[in-house]
C-alpha positions as CSV (number, residue, x, y, z in Angstrom):
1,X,49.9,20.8,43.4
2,X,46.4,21.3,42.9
3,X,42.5,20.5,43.1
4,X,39.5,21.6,42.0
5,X,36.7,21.8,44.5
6,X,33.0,22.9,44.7
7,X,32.9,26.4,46.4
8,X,30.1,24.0,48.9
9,X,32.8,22.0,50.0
10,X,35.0,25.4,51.0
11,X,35.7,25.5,54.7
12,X,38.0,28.8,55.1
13,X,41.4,29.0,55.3
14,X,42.1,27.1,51.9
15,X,44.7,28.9,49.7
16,X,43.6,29.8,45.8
17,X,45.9,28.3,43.3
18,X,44.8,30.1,40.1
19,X,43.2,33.3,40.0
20,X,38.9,33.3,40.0
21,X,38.3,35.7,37.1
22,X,34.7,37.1,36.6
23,X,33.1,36.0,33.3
24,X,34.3,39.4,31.8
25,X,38.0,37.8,32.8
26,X,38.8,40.3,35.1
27,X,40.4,39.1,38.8
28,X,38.3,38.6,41.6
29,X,40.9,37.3,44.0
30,X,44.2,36.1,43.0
31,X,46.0,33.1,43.1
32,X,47.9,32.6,46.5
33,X,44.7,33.9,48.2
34,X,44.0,32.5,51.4
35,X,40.0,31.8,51.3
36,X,37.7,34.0,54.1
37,X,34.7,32.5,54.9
38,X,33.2,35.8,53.8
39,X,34.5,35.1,50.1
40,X,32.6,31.4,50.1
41,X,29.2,33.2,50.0
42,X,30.1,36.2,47.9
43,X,31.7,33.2,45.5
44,X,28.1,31.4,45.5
45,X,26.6,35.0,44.9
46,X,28.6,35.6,41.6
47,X,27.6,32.3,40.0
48,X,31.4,30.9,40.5
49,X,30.7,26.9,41.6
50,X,34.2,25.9,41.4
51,X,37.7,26.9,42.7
52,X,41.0,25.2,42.5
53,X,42.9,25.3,45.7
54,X,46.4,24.8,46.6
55,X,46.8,20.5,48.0
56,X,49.8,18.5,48.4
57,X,48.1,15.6,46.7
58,X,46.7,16.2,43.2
59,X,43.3,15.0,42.4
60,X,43.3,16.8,39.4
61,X,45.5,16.3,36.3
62,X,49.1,17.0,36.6
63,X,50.9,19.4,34.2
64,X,54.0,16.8,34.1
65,X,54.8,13.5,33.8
66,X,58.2,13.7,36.1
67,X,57.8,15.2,39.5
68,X,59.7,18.7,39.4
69,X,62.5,17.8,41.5
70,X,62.9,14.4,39.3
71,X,63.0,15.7,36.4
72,X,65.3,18.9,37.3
73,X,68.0,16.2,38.5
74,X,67.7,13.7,35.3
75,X,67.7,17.2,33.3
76,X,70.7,18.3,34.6
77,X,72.7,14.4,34.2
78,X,71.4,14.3,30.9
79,X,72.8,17.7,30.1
80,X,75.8,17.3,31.5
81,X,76.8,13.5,30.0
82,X,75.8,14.0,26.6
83,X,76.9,17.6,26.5
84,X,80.3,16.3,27.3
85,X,80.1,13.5,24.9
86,X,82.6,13.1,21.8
87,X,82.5,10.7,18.7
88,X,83.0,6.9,19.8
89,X,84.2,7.8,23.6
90,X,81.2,6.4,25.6
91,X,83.0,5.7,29.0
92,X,80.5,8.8,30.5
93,X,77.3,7.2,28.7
94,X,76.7,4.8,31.1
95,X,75.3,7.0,33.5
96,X,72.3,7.3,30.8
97,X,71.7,3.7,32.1
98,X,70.9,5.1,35.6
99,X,69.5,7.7,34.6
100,X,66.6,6.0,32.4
101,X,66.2,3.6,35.6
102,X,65.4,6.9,37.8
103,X,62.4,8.1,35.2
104,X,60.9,4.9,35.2
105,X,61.0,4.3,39.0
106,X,59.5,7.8,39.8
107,X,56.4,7.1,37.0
108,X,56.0,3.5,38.3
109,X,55.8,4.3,41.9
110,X,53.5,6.8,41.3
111,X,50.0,5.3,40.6
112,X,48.5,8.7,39.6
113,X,51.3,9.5,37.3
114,X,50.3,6.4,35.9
115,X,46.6,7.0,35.2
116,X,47.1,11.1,35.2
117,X,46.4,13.3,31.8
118,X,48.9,15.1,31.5
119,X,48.5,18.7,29.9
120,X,51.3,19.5,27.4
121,X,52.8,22.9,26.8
122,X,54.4,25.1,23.6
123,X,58.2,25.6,24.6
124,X,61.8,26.5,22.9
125,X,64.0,23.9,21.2
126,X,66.3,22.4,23.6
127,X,67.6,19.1,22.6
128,X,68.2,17.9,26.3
129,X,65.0,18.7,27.2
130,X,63.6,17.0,24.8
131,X,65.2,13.7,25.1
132,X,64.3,13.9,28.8
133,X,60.5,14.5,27.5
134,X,60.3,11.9,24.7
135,X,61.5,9.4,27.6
136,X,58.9,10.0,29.7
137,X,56.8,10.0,27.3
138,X,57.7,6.8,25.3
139,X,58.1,4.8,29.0
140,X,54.3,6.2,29.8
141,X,53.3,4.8,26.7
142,X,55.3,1.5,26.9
143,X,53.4,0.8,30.4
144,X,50.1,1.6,29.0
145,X,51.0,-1.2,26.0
146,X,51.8,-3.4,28.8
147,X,55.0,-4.2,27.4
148,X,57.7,-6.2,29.3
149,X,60.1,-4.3,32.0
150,X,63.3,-5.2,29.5
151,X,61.8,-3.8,27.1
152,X,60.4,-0.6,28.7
153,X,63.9,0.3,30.3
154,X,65.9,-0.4,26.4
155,X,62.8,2.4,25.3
156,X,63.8,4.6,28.1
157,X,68.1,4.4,27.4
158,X,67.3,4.5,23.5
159,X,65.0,8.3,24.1
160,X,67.6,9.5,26.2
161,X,70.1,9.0,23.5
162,X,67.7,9.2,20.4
163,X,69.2,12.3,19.1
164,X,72.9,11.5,20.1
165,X,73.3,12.1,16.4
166,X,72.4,15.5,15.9
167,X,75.8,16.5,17.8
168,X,77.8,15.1,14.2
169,X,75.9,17.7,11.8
170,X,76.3,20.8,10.9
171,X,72.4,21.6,9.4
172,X,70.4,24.2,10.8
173,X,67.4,22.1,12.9
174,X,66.0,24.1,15.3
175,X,62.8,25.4,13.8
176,X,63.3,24.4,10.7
177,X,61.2,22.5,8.5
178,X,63.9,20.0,6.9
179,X,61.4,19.8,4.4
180,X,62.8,23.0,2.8
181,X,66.3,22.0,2.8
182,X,68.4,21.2,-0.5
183,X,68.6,17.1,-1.0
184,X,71.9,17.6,0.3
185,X,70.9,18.9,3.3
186,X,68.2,17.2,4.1
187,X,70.4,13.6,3.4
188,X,72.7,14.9,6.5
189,X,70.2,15.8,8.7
190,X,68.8,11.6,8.2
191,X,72.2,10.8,9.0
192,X,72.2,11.7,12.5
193,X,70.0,8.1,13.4
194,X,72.7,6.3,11.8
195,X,75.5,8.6,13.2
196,X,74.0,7.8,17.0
197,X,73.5,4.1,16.1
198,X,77.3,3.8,14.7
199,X,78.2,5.9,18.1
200,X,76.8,2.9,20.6
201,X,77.6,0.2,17.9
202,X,80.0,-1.7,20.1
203,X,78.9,-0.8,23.3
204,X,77.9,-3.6,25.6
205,X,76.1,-2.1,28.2
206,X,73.3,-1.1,25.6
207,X,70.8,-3.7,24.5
208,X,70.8,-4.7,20.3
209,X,67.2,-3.7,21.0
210,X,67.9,-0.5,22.6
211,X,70.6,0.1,19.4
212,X,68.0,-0.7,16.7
213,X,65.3,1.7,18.9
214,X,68.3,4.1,17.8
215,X,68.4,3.4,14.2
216,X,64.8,3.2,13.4
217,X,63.5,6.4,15.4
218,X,62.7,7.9,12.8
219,X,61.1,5.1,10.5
220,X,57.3,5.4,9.5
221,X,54.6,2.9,8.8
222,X,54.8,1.6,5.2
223,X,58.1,2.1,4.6
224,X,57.6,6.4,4.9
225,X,60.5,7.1,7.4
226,X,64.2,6.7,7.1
227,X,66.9,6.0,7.3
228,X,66.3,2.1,5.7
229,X,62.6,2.7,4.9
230,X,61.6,-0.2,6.9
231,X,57.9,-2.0,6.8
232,X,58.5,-4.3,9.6
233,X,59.0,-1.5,12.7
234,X,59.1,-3.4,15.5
235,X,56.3,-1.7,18.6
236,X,59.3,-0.5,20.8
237,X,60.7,1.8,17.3
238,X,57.0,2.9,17.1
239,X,56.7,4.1,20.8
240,X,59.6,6.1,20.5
241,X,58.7,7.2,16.9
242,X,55.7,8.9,17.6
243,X,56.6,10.7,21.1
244,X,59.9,11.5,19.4
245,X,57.9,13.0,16.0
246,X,54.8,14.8,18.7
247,X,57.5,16.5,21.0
248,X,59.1,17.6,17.8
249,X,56.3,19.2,16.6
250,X,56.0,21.3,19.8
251,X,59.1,22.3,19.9
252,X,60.3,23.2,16.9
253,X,63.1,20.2,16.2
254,X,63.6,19.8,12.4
255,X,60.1,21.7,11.8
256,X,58.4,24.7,12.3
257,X,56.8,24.5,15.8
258,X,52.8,23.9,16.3
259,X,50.6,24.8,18.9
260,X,49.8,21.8,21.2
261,X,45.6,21.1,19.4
262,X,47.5,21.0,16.1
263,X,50.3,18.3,16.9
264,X,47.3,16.4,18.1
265,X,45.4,17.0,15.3
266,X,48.3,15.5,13.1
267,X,49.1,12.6,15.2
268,X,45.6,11.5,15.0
269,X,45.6,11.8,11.2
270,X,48.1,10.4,10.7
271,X,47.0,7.6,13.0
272,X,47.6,4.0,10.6
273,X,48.9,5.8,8.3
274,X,52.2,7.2,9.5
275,X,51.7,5.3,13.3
276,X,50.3,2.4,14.5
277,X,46.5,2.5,16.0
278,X,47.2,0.5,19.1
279,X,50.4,2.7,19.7
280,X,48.7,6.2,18.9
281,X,45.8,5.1,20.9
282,X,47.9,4.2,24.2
283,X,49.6,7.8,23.8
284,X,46.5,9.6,23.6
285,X,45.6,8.1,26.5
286,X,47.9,10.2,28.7
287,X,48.1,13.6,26.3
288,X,45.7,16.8,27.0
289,X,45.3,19.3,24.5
290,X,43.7,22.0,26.2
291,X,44.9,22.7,30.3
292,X,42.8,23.4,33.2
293,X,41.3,26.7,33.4
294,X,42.2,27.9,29.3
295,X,40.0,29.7,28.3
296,X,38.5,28.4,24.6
297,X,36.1,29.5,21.7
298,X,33.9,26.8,20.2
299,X,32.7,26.8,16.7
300,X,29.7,28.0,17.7
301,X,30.7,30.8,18.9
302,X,30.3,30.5,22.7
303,X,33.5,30.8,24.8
304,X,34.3,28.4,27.9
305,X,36.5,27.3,30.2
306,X,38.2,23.8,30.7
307,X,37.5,22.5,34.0
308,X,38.7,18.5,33.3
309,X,39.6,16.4,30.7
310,X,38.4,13.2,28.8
311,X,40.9,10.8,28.9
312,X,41.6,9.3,25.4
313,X,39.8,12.4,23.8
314,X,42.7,15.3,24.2
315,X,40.8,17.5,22.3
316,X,37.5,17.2,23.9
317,X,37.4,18.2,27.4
318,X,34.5,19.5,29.6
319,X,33.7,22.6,29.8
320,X,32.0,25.8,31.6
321,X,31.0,27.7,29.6
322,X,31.3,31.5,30.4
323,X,29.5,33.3,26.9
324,X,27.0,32.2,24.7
325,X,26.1,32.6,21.0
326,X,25.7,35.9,21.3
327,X,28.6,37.0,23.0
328,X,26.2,37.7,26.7
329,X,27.4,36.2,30.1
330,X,26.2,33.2,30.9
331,X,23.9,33.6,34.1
332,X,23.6,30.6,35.1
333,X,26.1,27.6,35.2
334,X,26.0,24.9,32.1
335,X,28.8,22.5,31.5
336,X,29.4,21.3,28.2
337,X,31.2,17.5,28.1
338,X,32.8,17.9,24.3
339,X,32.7,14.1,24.1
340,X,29.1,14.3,24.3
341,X,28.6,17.0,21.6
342,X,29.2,15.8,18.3
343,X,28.4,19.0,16.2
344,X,31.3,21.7,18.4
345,X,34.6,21.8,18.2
346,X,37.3,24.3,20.0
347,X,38.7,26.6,17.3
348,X,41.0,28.7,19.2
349,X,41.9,29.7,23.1
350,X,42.2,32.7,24.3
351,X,45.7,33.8,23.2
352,X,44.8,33.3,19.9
353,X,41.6,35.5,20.6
């Protein structure tokens, strides 16, 4: 874990946890450093105010909703149950049961995972990891509804097993935009929410709740999803609908994959339109676009870099900025809070510079 400090606050002896670049981006001293009281002044000298240093306890944003160790075990049970699954024999599904109950006891005895932003990254397709995502996701945003403990814990079964389907077609998903498919095509890939419905149909250690969750995943607001082209999506569909359609878009399930700014950027347009506000609003609550320390261009030219984030606002975080206008060093320290400027936005960071 980490923090960022103010190089006054340095005593010696802490160790670095990202490298301190110079504003030209080249490495002063690299991560894994252990601090010299010598390098506090020099740090001062150079301009550099902040640091992030090694901690136990985060005070910062964490990069992940499951602890590490957490969500390595549920990966690994989720992998292993419904990678062994077959058409109608649920015996081994139960342990999804268990395994849903583990996520949402490690992000509900963890206040700061609670009230963390969480800064989500670009990755390959792998429907596992995924499911284990979207269930994280859709419980965070189930607590941040306030919505009741039964109904939290059918969210959490129904993400695990959202895409149970997908093992019962044949299509091409994996980046893919299903878009481009033949209407054949495109008809089996809908199936698979009513082939992982059909799977669970009889089962009595799922919830009818958690079972519909499975049917209407993939239904929209005014009737735009599938596969019944429902109006009347009850919240618990919509929770899972729009972490299930967001983690998509990252990582490339039945579309081409975005980069994390433009998933965003079409949630929020889509925002009462495709998704409901008060559900879009409590998942943005959690959801950084841009991580600590990436390094960004503005629109007016001036590069920066993000040192913490506006909850609510995943696109807007605060920044230092490192270049102005002209493309000369900036001497002396100015932070820019993007939820205070109207008239910037970020355009691009630095991989895509």
């Amino acid at each position: 874990m980490a923090k960022l400090v103010n190089v006054d606050k340095l005593k010696g002896g802490e160790i670095l946890a990202v490298d301190v670049m110079t504003d030209d981006f080249k490495i002063l001293l690299a991560a894994n450093t252990p601090i010299k009281k010598e390098y506090i002044e020099k740090l001062k000298e150079l301009g550099i105010s902040r640091v992030k240093i090694q901690t136990e306890e985060s005070e910062e944003e964490r990069s992940a909703i499951l602890k590490e160790e957490v969500k390595e075990v549920c990966l690994n049970r989720v992998r292993d149950v419904l990678g062994r699954h077959t058409y109608n024999n649920n015996s081994e599904l139960m342990e999804i049961n268990s395994t849903a109950n583990d996520v949402i006891q490690n992000i509900l005895s963890d206040e700061q995972a609670v009230e963390a932003v969480y800064e989500v990254k670009e990755r390959t397709p792998d429907i596992y990891e995924h499911s284990l995502t979207v269930c994280s996701m859709a419980i965070l945003t189930g607590i941040k509804l306030r919505l009741s403990e039964d109904i939290i814990h059918d969210i959490g079964i129904a993400s695990l097993l959202h895409d149970l389907g997908l093992r019962y077609i044949t299509i091409k998903y994996f980046n893919t935009d299903i878009s481009t498919l033949n209407e054949n095509e495109q008809e089996e890939y809908r199936k698979h929410t009513v082939y992982g419905y059909t799977a669970v149909i009889h089962e009595q250690w799922i919830s009818e709740r958690a079972k519909r969750i499975l049917l209407f995943h993939h239904e929209k607001k005014g009737g735009m999803g599938y596969p019944l082209r429902a109006t009347d999506i009850p919240v618990e569909c919509q929770v899972l609908g729009i972490c299930e359609t967001f983690d998509e878009l990252i990582c490339g399930i039945g579309c081409i994959p975005l980069k994390v700014p433009e998933a965003i950027e079409f949630i929020k347009s889509m925002k009462g339109q495709l998704f409901d506000e008060e559900v879009t609003e409590a998942f943005f609550q959690f959801i950084a676009a841009y991580p600590i320390d990436a390094i960004v261009k503005l629109s007016d030219n001036t590069i920066g870099i993000v040192i913490s984030q506006n909850k609510g606002f995943p696109e807007r975080p605060v920044l230092r900025l490192i270049k102005d206008k002209n493309g000369n060093t900036c001497k002396t320290e100015m932070i820019v809070d993007l939820i205070k400027v109207h008239n910037v936005v970020i355009e691009s960071t630095m991989d895509d510079l």
